[in-house]
TORLUM-58631 format. One record per atom (N, C-alpha, C): residue in one letter; x, y, z; atom name; residue number from 0. Coordinates in steps of 0.001 Angstrom, whole numbers. Example, Ala and Ser with C-alpha at 12.3 -4.5 7.8 and 13.67 -1.06 7.14 Angstrom:
2
{r = a; px = 13190; py = -5690; pz = 7800; a = N; k = 0}
{r = a; px = 12300; py = -4500; pz = 7800; a = CA; k = 0}
{r = a; px = 13200; py = -3300; pz = 7800; a = C; k = 0}
{r = s; px = 12850; py = -2250; pz = 7080; a = N; k = 1}
{r = s; px = 13670; py = -1060; pz = 7140; a = CA; k = 1}
{r = s; px = 12900; py = 30; pz = 7870; a = C; k = 1}
END
This chain:
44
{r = x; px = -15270; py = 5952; pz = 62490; a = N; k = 0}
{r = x; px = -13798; py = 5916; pz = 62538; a = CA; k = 0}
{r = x; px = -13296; py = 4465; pz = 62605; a = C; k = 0}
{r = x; px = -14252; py = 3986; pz = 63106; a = N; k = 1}
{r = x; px = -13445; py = 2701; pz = 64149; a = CA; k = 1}
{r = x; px = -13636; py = 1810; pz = 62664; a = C; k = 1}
{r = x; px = -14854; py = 1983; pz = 61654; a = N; k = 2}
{r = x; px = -15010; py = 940; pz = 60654; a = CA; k = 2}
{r = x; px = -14204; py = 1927; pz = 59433; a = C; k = 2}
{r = x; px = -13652; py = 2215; pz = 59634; a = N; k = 3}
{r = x; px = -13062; py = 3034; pz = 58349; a = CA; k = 3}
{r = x; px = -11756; py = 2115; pz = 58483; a = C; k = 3}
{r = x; px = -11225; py = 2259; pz = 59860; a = N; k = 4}
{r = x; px = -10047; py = 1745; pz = 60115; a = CA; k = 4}
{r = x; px = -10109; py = 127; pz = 59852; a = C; k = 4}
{r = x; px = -11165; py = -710; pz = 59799; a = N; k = 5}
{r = x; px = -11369; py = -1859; pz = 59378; a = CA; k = 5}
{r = x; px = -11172; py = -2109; pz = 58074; a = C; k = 5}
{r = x; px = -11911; py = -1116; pz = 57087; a = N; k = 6}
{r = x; px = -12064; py = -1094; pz = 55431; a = CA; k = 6}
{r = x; px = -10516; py = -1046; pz = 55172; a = C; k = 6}
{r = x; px = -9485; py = 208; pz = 55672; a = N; k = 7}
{r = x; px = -8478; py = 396; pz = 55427; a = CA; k = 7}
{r = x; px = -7663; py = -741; pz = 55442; a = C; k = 7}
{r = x; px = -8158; py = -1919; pz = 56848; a = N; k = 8}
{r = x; px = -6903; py = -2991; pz = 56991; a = CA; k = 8}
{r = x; px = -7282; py = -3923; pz = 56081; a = C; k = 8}
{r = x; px = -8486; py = -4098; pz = 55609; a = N; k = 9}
{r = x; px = -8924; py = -4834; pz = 55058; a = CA; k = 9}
{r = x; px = -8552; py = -4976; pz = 53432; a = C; k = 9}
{r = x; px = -8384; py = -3324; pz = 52588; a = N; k = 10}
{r = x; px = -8156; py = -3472; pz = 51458; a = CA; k = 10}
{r = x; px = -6372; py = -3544; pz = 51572; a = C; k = 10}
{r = x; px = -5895; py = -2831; pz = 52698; a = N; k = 11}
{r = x; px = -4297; py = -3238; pz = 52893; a = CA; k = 11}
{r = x; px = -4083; py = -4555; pz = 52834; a = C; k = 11}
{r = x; px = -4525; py = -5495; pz = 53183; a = N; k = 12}
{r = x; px = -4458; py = -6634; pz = 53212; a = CA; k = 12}
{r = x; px = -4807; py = -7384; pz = 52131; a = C; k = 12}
{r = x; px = -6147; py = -7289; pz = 51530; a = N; k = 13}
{r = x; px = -5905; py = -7797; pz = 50165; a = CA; k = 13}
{r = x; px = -5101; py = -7468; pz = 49295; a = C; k = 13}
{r = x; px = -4834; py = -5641; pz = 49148; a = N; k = 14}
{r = x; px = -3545; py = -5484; pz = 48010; a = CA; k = 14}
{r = x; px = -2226; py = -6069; pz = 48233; a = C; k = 14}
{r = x; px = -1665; py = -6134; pz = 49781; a = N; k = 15}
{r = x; px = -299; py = -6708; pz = 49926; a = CA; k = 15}
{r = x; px = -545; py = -8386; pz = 49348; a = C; k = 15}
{r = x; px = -1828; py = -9205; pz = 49636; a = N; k = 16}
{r = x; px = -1751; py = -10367; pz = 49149; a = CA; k = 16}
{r = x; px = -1371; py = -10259; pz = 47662; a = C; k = 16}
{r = x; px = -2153; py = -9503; pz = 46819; a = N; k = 17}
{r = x; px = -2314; py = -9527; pz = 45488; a = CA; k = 17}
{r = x; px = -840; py = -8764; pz = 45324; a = C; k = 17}
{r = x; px = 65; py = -8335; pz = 45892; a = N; k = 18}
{r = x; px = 1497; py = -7608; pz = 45243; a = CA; k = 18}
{r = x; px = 2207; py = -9121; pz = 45481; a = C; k = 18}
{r = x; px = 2183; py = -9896; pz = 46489; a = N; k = 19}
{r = x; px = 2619; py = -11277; pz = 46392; a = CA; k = 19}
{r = x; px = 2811; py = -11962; pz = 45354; a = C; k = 19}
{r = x; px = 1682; py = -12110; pz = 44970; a = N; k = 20}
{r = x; px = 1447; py = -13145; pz = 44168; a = CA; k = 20}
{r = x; px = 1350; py = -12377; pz = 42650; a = C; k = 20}
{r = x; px = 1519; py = -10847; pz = 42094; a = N; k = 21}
{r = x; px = 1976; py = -9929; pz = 41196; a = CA; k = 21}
{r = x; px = 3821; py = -10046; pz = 40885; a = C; k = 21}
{r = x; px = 4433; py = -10192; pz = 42264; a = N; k = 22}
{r = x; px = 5615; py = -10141; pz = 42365; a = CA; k = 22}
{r = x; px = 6483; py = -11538; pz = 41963; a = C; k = 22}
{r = x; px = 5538; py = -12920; pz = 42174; a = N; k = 23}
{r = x; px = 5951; py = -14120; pz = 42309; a = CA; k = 23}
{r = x; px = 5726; py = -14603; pz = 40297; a = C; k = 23}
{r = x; px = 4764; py = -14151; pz = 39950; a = N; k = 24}
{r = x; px = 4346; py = -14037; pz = 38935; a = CA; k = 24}
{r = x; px = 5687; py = -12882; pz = 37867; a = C; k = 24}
{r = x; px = 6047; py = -12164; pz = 38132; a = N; k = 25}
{r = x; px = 6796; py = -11242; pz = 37304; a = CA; k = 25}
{r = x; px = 8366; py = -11803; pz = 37582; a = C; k = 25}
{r = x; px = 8584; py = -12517; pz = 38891; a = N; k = 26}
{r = x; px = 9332; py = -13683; pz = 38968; a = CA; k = 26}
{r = x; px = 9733; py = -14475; pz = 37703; a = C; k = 26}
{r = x; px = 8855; py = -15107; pz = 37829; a = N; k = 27}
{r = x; px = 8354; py = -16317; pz = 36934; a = CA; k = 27}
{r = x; px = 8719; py = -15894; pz = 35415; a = C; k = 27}
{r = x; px = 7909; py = -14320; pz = 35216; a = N; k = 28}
{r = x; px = 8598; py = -13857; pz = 33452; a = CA; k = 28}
{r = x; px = 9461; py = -13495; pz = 33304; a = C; k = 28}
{r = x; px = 10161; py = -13040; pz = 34637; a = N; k = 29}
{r = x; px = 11621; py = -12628; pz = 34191; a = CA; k = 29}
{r = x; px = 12819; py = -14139; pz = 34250; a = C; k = 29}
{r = x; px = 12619; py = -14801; pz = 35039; a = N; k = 30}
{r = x; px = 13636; py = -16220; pz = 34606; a = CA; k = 30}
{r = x; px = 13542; py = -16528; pz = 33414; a = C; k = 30}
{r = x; px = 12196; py = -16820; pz = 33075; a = N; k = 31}
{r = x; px = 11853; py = -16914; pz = 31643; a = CA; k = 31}
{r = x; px = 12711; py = -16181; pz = 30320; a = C; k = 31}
{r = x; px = 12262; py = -14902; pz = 30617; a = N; k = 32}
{r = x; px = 13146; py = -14264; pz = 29538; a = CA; k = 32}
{r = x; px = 14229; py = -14162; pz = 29934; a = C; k = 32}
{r = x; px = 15066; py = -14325; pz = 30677; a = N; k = 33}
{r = x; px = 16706; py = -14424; pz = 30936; a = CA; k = 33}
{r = x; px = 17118; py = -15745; pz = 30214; a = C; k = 33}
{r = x; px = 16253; py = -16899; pz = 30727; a = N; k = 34}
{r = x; px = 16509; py = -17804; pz = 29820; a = CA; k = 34}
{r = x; px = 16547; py = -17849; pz = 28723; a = C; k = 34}
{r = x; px = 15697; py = -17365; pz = 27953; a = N; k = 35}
{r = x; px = 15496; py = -17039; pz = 26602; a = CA; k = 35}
{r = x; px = 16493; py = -16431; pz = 26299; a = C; k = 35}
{r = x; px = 16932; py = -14872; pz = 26676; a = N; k = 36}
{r = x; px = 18193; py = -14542; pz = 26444; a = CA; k = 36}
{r = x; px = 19315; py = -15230; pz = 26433; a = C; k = 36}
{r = x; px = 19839; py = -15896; pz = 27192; a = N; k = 37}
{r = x; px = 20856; py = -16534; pz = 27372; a = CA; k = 37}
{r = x; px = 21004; py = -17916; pz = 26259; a = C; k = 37}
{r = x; px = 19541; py = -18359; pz = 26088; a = N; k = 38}
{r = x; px = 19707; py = -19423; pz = 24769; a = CA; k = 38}
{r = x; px = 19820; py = -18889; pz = 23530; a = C; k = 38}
{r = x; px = 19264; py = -17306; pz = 23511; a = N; k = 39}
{r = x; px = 19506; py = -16815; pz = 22023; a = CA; k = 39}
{r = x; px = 21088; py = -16518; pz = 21633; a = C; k = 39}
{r = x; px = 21823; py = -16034; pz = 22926; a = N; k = 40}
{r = x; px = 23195; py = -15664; pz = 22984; a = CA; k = 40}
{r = x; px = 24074; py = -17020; pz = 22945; a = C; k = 40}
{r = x; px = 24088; py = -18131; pz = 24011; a = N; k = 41}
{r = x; px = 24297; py = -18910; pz = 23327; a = CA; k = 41}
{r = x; px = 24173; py = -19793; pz = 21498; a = C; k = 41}
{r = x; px = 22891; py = -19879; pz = 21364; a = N; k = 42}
{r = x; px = 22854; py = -20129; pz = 19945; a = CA; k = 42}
{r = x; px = 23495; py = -19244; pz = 19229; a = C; k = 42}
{r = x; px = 23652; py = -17517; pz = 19056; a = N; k = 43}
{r = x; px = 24100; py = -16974; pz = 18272; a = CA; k = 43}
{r = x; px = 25708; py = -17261; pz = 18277; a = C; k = 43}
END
């Protein structure tokens, strides 16, 4: 029980790291393409 409850905090903990840095990243493509949008609308 007691190491189950370890495995559990353990992969909780790596996935919340990895949604971080998933989230900071999808960040990153969405400014991107807003920008993009906004220069295509401008230019047009």
């Amino acid at each position: 029980e007691q190491a189950l409850q370890s495995q559990k905090r353990d992969y909780f903990g790596i996935s919340s790291r990895n949604d971080t840095v998933f989230t900071e990243h999808l960040h990153e493509l969405y400014l991107g393409f807003a920008f993009l949008t906004i220069h295509e609308l401008g230019a047009g």
